[in-house]
ChimeraX commands (.cxc) that place a marker at each C-alpha (Angstrom):
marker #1 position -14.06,23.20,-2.67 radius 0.5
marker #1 position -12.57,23.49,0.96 radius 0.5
marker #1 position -9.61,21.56,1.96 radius 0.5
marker #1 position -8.72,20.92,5.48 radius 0.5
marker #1 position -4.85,20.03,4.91 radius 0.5
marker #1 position -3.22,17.93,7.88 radius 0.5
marker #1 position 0.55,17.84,7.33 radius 0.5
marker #1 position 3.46,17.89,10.48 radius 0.5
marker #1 position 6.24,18.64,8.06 radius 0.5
marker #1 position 5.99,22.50,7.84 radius 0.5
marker #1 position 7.77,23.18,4.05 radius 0.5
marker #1 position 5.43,19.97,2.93 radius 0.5
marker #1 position 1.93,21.50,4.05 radius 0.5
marker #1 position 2.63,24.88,3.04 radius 0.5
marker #1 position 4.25,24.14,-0.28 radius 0.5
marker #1 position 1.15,21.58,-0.69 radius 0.5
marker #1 position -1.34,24.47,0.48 radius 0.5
marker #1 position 0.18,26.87,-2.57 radius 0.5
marker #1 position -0.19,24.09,-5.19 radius 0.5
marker #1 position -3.81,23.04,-4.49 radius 0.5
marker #1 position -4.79,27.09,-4.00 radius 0.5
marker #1 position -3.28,27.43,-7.88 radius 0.5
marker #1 position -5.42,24.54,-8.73 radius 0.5
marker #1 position -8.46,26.07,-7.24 radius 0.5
marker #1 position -9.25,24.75,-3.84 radius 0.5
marker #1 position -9.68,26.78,-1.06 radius 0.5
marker #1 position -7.23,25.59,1.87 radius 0.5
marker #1 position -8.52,25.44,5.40 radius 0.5
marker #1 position -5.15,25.62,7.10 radius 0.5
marker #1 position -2.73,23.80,7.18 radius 0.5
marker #1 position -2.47,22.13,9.88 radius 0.5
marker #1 position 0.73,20.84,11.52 radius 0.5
marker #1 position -0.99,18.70,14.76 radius 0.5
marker #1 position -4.13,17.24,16.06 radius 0.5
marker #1 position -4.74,19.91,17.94 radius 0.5
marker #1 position -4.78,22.44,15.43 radius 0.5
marker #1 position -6.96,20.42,13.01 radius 0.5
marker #1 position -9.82,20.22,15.71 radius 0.5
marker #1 position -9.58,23.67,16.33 radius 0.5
marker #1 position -9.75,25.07,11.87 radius 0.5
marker #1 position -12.74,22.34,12.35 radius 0.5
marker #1 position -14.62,24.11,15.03 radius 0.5
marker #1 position -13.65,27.68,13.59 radius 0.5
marker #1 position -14.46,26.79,9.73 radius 0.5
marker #1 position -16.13,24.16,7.42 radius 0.5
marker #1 position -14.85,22.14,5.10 radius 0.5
marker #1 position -15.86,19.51,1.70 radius 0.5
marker #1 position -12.47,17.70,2.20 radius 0.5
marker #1 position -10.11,16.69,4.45 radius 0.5
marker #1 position -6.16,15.19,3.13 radius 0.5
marker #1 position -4.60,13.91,6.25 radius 0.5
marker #1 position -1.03,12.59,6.99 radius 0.5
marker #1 position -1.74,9.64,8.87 radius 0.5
marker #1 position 1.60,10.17,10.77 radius 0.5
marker #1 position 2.33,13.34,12.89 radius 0.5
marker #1 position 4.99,12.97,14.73 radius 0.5
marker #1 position 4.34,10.85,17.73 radius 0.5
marker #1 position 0.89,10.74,17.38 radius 0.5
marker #1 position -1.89,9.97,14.34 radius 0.5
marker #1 position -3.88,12.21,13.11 radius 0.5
marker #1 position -7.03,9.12,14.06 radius 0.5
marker #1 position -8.87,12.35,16.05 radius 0.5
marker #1 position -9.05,14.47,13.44 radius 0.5
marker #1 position -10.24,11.32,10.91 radius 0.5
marker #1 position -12.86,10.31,13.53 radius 0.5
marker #1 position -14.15,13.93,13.90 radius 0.5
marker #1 position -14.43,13.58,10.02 radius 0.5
marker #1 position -16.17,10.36,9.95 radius 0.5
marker #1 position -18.69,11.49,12.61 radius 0.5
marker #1 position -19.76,14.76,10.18 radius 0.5
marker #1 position -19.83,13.05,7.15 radius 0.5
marker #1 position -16.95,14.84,5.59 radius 0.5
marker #1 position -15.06,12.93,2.93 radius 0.5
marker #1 position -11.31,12.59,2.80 radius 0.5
marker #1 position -7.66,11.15,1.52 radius 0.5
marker #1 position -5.27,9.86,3.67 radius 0.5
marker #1 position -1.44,10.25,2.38 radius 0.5
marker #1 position 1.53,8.05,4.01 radius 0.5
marker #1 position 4.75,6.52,3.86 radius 0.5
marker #1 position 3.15,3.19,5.26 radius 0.5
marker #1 position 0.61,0.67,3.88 radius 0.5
marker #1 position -2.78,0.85,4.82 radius 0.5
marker #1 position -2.15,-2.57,7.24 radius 0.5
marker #1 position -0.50,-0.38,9.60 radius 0.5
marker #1 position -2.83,2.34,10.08 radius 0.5
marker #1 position -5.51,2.34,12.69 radius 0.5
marker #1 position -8.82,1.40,11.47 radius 0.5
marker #1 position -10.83,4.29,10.69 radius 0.5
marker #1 position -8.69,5.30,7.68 radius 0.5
marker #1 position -9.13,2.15,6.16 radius 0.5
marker #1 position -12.40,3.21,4.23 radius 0.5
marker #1 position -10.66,6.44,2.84 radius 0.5
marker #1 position -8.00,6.36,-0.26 radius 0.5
marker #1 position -4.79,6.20,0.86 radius 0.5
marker #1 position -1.93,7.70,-1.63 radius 0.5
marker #1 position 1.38,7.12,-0.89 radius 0.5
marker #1 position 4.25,9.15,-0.17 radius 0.5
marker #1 position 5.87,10.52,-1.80 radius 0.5
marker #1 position 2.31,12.18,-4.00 radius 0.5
marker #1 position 1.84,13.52,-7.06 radius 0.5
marker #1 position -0.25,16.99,-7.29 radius 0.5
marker #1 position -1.85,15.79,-10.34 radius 0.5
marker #1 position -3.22,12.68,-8.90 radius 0.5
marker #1 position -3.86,13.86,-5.57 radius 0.5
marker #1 position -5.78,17.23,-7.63 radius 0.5
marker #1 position -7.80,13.97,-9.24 radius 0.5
marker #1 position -8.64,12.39,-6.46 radius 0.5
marker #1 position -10.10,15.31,-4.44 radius 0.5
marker #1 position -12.14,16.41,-7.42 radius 0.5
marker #1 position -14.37,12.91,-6.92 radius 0.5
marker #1 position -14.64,13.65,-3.32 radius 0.5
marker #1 position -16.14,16.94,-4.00 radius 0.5
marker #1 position -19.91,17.58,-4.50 radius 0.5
marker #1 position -21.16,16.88,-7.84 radius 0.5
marker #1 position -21.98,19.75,-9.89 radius 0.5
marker #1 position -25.38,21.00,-9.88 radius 0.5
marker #1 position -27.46,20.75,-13.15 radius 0.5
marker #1 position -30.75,22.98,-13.32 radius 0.5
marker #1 position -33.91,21.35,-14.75 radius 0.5
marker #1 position -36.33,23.73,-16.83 radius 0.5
marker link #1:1,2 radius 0.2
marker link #1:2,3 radius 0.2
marker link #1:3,4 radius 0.2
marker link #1:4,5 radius 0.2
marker link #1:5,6 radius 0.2
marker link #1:6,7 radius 0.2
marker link #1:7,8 radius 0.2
marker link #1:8,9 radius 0.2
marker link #1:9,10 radius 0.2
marker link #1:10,11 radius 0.2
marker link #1:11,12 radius 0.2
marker link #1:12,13 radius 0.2
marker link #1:13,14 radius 0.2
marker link #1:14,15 radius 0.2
marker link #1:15,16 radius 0.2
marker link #1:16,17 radius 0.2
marker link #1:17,18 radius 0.2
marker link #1:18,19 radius 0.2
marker link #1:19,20 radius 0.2
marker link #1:20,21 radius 0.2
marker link #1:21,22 radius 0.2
marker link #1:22,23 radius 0.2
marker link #1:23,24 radius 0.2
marker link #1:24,25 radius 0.2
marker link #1:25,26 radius 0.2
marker link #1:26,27 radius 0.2
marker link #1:27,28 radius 0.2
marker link #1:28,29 radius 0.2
marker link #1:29,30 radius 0.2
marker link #1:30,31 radius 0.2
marker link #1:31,32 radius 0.2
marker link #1:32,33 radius 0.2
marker link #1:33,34 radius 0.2
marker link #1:34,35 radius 0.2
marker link #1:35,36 radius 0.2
marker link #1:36,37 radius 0.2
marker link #1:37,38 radius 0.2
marker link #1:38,39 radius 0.2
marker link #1:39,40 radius 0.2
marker link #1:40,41 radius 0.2
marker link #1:41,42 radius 0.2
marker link #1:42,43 radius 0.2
marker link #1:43,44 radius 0.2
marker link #1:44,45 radius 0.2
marker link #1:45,46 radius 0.2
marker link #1:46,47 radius 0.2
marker link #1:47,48 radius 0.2
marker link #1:48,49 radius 0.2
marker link #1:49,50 radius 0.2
marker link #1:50,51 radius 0.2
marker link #1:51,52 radius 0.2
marker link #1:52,53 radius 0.2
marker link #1:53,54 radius 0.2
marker link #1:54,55 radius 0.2
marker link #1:55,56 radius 0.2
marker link #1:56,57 radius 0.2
marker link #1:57,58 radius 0.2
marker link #1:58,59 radius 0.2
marker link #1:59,60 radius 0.2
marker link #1:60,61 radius 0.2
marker link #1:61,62 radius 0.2
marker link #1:62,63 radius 0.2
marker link #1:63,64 radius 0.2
marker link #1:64,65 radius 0.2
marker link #1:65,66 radius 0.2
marker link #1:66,67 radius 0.2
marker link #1:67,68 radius 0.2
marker link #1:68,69 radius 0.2
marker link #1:69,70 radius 0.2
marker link #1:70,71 radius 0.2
marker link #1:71,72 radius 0.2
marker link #1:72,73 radius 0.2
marker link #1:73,74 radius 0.2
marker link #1:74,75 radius 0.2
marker link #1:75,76 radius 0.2
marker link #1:76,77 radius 0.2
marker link #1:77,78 radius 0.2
marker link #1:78,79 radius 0.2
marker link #1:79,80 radius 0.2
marker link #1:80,81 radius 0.2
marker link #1:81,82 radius 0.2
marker link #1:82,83 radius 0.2
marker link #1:83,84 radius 0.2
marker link #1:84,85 radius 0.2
marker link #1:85,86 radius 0.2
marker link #1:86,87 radius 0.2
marker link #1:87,88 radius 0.2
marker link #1:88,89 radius 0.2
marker link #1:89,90 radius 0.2
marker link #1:90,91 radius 0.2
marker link #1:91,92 radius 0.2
marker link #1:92,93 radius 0.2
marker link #1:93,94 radius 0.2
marker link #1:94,95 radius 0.2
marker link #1:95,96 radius 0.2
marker link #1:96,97 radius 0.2
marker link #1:97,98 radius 0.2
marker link #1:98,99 radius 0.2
marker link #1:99,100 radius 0.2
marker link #1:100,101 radius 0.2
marker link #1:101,102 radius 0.2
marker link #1:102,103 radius 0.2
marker link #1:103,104 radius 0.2
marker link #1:104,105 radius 0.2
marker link #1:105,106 radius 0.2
marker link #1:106,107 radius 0.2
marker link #1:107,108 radius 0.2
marker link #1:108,109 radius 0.2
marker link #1:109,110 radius 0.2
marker link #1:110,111 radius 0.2
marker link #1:111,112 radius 0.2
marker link #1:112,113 radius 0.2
marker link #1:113,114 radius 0.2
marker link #1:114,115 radius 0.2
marker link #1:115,116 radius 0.2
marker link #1:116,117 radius 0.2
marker link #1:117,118 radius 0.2
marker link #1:118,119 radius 0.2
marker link #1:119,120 radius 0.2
view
């Protein structure tokens, strides 16, 4: 499964990348802005998305809109309750900061495709 990973905090998204590549995934990223998220998304494809809803000074609501306009599922991970996000991250799972790997490992697993079962 490819992850598109959306984390500002630099040691955060590339100590998260390591973990979920150990667990399997294949990470498409990270990346630390809008800007850079757009761009992996034009360059590569992905199954999943985890976004930080904060960046900075600015949400990361473009890359969740680009996301909801291709179909592509993902989990949302902040310090804040879902009240004070903008809208279109309400219909994704939020898990709060700080995260556990196992749980957050869980939770991608049911985004991903389900597994493909041959008929004779």
């Amino acid at each position: 499964m490819r992850i598109l990973l959306v984390e500002d905090d630099y040691i955060i998204a590339f100590d998260l990348a390591e973990q979920l590549k150990d667990a399997g995934f294949q990470i498409v990223g990270p990346a630390l802005s809008n800007r850079d998220a757009i761009a992996l998304l034009s360059a590569q494809p992905c199954d999943a998305a985890i976004l930080d809803v904060n960046l900075g000074s600015e949400t990361s609501e473009p890359v969740a809109q680009v996301l909801v306009d291709r179909q592509i599922p993902f989990l949302t991970v902040s310090g804040y309750s879902s009240e004070q996000h903008p809208a279109v991250f309400r219909a994704a799972k939020l898990l709060m900061k700080p995260i556990r790997l196992s749980r957050l490992i869980e939770e991608l697993r049911l985004l991903g495709p389900a597994p493909v079962v041959e008929r004779p």
